[in-house]
C-alpha positions as CSV (number, residue, x, y, z in Angstrom):
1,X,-65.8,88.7,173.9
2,X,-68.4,91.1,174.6
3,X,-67.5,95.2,173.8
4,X,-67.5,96.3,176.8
5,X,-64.8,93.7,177.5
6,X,-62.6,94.7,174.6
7,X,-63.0,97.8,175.5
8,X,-61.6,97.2,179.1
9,X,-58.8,95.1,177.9
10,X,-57.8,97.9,175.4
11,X,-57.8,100.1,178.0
12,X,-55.8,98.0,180.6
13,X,-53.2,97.7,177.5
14,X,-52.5,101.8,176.6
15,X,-52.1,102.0,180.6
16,X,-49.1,99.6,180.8
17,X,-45.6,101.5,179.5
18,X,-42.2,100.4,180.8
19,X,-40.1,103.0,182.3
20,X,-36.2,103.8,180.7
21,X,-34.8,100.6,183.1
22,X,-37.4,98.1,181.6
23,X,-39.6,98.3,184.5
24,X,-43.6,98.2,184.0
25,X,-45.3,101.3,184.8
26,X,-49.2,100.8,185.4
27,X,-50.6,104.5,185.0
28,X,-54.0,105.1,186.3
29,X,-56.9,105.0,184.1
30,X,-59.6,107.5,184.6
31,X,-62.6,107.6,182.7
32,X,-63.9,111.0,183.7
33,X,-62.8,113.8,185.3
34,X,-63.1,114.1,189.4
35,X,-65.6,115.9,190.6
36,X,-64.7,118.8,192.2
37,X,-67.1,121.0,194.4
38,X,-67.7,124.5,193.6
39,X,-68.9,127.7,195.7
40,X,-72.0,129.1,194.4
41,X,-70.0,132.4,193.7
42,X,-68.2,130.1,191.5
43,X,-71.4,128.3,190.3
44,X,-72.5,131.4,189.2
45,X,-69.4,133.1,187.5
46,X,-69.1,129.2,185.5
47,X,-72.9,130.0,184.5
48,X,-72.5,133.5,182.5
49,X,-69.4,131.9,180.9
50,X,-71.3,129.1,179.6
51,X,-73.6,131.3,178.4
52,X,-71.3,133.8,176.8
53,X,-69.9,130.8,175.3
54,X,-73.1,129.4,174.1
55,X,-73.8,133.3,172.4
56,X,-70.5,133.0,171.0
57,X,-71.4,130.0,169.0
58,X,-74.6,130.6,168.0
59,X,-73.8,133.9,166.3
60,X,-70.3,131.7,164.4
61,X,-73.0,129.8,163.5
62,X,-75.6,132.2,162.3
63,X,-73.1,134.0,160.5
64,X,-71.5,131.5,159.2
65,X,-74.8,130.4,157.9
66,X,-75.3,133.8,156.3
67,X,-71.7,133.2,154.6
68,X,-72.1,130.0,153.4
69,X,-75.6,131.1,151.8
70,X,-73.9,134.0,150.3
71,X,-71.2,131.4,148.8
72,X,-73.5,129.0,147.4
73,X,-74.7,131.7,145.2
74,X,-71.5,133.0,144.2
75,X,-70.7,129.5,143.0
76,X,-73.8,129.3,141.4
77,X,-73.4,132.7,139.5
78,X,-69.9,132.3,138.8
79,X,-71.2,128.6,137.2
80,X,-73.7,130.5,135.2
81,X,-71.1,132.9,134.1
82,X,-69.0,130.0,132.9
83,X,-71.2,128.6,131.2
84,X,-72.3,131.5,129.5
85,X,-68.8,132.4,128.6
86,X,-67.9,128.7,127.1
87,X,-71.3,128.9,124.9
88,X,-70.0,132.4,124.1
89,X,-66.6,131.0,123.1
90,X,-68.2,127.8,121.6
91,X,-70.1,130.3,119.1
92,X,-67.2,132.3,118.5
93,X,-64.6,129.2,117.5
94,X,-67.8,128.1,115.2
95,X,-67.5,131.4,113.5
96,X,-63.7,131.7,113.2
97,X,-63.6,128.2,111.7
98,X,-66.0,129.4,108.8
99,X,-64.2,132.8,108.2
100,X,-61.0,130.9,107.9
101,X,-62.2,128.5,106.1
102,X,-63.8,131.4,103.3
103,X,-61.7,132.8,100.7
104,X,-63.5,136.1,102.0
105,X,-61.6,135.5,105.1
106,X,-58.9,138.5,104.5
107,X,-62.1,141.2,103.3
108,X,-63.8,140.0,106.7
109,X,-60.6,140.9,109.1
110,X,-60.1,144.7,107.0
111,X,-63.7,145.2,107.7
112,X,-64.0,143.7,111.2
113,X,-60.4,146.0,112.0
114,X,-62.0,149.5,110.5
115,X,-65.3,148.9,112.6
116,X,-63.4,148.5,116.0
117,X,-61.3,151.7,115.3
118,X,-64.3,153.6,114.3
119,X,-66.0,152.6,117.7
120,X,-62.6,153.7,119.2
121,X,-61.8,150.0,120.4
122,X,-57.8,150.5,120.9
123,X,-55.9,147.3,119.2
124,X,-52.4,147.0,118.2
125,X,-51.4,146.6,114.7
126,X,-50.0,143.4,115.4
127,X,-53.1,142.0,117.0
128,X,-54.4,138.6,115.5
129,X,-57.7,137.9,113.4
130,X,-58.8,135.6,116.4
131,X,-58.1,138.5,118.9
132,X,-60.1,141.1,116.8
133,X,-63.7,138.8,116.4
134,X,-62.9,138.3,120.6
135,X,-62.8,142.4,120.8
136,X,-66.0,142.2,118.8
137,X,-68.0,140.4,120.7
138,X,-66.9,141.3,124.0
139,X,-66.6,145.0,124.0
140,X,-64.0,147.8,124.7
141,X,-64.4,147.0,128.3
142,X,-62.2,143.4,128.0
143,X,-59.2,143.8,129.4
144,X,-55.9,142.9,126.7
145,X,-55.3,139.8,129.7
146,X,-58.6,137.9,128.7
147,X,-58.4,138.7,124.8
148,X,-55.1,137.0,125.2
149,X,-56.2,134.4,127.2
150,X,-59.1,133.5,125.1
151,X,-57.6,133.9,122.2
152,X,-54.4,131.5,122.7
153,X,-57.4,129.2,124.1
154,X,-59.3,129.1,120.9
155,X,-55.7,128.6,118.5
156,X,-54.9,125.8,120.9
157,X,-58.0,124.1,119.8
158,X,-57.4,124.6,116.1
159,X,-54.1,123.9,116.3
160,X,-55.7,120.4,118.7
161,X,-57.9,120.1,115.3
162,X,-61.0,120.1,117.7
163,X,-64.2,120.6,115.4
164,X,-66.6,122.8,116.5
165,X,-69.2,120.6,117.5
166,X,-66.8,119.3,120.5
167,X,-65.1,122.7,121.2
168,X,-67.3,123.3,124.3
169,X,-66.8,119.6,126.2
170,X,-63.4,119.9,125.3
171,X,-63.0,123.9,126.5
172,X,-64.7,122.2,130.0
173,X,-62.2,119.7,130.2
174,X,-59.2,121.5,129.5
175,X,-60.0,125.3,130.9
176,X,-59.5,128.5,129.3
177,X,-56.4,128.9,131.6
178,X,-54.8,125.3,131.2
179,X,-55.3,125.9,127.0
180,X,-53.9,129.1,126.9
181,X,-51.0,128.3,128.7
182,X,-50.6,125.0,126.7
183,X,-50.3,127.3,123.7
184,X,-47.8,129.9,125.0
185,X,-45.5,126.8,125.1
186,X,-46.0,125.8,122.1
187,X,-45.4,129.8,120.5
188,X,-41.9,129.7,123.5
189,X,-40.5,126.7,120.8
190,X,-41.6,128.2,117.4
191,X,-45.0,126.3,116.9
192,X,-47.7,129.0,117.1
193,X,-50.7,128.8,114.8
194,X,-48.4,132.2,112.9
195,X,-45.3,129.8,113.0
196,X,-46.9,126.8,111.7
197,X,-49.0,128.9,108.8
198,X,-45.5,130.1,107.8
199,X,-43.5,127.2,107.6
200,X,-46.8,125.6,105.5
201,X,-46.8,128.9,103.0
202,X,-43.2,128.0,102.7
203,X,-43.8,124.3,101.7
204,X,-46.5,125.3,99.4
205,X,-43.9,127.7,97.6
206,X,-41.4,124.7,97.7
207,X,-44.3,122.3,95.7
208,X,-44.8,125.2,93.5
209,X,-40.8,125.2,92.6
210,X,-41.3,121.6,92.0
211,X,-43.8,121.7,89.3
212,X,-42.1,124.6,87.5
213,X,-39.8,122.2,86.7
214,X,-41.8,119.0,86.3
215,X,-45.5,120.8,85.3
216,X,-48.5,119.2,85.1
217,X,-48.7,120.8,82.0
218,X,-47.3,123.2,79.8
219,X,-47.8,124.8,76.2
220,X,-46.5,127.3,74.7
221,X,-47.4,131.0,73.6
222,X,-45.1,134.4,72.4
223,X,-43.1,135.8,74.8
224,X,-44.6,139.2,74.4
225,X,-47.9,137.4,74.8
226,X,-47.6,135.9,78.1
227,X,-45.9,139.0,79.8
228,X,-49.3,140.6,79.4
229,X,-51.1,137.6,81.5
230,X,-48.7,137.4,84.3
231,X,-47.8,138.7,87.3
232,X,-44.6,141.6,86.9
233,X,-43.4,140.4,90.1
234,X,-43.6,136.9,90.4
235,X,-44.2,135.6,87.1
236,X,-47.1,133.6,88.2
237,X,-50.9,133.4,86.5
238,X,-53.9,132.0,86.9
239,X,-56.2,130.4,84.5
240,X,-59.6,130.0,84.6
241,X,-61.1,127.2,82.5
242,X,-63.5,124.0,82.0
243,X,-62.5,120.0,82.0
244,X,-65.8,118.4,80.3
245,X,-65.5,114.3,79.9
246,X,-66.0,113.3,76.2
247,X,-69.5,111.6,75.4
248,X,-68.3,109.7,73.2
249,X,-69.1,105.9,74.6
250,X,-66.1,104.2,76.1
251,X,-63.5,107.0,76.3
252,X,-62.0,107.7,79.0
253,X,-60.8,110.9,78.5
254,X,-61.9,114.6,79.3
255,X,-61.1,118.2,77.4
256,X,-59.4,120.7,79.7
257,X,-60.3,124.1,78.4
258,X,-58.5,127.2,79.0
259,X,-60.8,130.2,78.4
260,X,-58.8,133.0,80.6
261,X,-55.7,134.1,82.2
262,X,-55.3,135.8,85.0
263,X,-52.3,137.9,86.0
264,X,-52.4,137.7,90.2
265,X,-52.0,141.0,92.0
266,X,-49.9,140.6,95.5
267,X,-53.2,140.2,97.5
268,X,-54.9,137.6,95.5
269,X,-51.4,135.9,95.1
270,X,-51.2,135.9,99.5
271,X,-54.8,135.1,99.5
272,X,-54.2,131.7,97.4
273,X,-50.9,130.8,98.8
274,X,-52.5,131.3,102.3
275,X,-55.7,129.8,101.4
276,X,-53.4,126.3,100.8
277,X,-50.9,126.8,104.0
278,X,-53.6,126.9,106.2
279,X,-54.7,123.2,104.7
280,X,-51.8,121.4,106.6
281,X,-50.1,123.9,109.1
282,X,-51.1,121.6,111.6
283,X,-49.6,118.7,109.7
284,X,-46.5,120.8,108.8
285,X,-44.0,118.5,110.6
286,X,-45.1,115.3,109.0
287,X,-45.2,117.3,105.4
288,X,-41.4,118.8,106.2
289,X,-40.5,115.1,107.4
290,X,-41.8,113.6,104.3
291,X,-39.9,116.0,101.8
292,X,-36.8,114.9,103.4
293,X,-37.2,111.2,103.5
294,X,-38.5,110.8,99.6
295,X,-38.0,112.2,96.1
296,X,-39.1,115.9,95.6
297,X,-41.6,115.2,92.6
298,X,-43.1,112.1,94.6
299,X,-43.8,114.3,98.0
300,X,-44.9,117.2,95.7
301,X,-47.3,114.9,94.0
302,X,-48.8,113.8,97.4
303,X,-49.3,117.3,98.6
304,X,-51.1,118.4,95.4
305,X,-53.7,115.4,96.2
306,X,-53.5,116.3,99.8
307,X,-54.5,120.1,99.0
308,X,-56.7,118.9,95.8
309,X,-59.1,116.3,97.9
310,X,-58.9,119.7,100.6
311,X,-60.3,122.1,98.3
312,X,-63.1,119.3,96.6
313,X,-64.0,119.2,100.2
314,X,-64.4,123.0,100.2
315,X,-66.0,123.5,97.4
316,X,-68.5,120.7,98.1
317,X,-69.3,122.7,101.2
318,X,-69.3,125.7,99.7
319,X,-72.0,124.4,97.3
320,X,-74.0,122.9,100.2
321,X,-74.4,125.8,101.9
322,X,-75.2,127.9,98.9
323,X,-77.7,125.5,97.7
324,X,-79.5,125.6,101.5
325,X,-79.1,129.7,101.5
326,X,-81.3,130.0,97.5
327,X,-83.8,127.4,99.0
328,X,-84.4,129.1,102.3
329,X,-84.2,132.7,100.3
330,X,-87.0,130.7,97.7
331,X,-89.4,129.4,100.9
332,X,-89.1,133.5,102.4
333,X,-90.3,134.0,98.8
334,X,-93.3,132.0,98.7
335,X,-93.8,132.9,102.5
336,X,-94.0,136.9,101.0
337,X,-96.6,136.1,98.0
């Protein structure tokens, strides 16, 4: 069947209805319109609306050209401003990862809070570390909205345990606004990053109750003795010392030597315990789940290897980067001779 054929019978079909009795109705089919005859007033009147009509969509299109031009480029620059912003937020989360990670961390924040007052940068005295390095960066000229938002934002993503190296694709999938609402939820049901830090200061308090009663070790000194090497407050101390493996062939066994005690002042007590909360607040459920399923002295066992194997990793760090700061300080050296 040719097309032009089909098309006939097609057409023959949508023509034929049946009326409300059942009967069938054949309507006409025209193709076109009739022709109908004008006057040449007429001609002529049809004429200047055409071409009114033909001015009217040339200039929608001409502006409309103009607009669309002027659109692209928005898009463009606000894609530009995007991505600047992510690689701005990428460096920042790189940089609040390290000061948190640093036992300098709490030294950094005082400073970091004293500068922005001195430049007359207003923030509240509740406002977070994350919040003030975001004031830093940006300027007084942020508005409190987008430190918020980019602040809630970057704690989503630590609380996600997203490292820094796959903050940025991850801050393109998700959105600044999609992550910051994700972790307002989460602070609506009591599991903000200040929650969870709480809840894992308490736990490390609870291990240290634990091993006041079962030690790792313990020895014995005058009373009038120890109250000069520990804290008034809380009892606690700190001792600084050595363990050195015996060379003597086939021993097994190292010396742990205690040269010092330290009694803690308040700050360096919070800087310690908050040093070891922030090592599982984002496991904190499975570590409170844990100490209710098993002994006490088994689950405080586990989380003193949990926070031991944390702070080797540290300190291995630690000793990395120090190690690549004296041979880059020792190059600039021989660079100066």
């Amino acid at each position: 069947m040719s097309q032009a054929t089909a098309i006939a019978n097609e057409l023959k079909r949508k023509s034929i209805v049946k009326d409300t009795t059942g009967n069938v109705i054949t309507l006409p089919i025209h193709s076109k319109g009739k022709q109908i005859q004008l006057s040449p007033a007429a001609k002529k009147r049809k004429a200047v609306i055409d071409k009114q009509e033909a001015e009217v969509t040339d200039f929608i299109k001409k502006q409309s050209d103009k607009l669309k031009k002027i659109k692209s480029g928005v898009i463009k620059s606000q894609i530009k401003y995007r991505d600047s912003l992510y690689t701005s937020l990428s460096g920042i989360y790189a940089t609040y990862i390290d000061i948190e990670n640093s036992e300098h961390s709490g030294n950094f924040y005082s400073t970091l809070r004293g500068h922005l007052l001195d430049q007359d940068i207003r923030i509240q005295s509740n406002s977070t570390e994350i919040s003030l390095v975001i004031r830093y960066v940006y300027g007084a000229t942020i508005k409190p909205k987008l430190v918020n938002d980019y602040g809630n934002a970057l704690l989503e993503a630590c609380l996600q345990e997203v490292t820094a190296k796959d903050f940025l694709e991850w801050l393109k999938r998700t959105s600044i606004s999609k992550a910051s609402q994700q972790y307002q939820q989460r602070a609506k049901i009591g599991m903000s990053r200040e929650a969870l830090i709480n809840r894992a200061r308490i736990l490390i308090l609870r291990m240290m109750d634990i091993f006041e009663a079962q030690p790792v070790a313990s020895f014995e000194m005058p009373a009038w003795k120890a109250e000069k090497k520990v804290h008034a407050g809380s009892d606690l101390l700190f001792l600084v010392g050595r363990g050195v493996r015996r060379f003597d062939r086939g021993s097994h066994i190292a010396d742990i030597r205690v040269c010092f005690f330290i009694p803690p002042g308040i700050d360096f007590e919070h800087m310690v315990i908050n040093r070891l909360a922030k090592h599982i607040y984002n496991g904190v459920l499975d570590w409170e789940e844990e100490l209710e399923k098993v002994e006490e002295h088994v689950w405080a066992g586990d989380l003193y290897n949990y926070l031991s194997d944390k702070e080797a990793d540290a300190a291995e760090k630690s000793h990395s980067q120090w190690q690549e700061r004296m041979a880059a300080s020792m190059d600039l050296d021989r660079g100066m001779a």
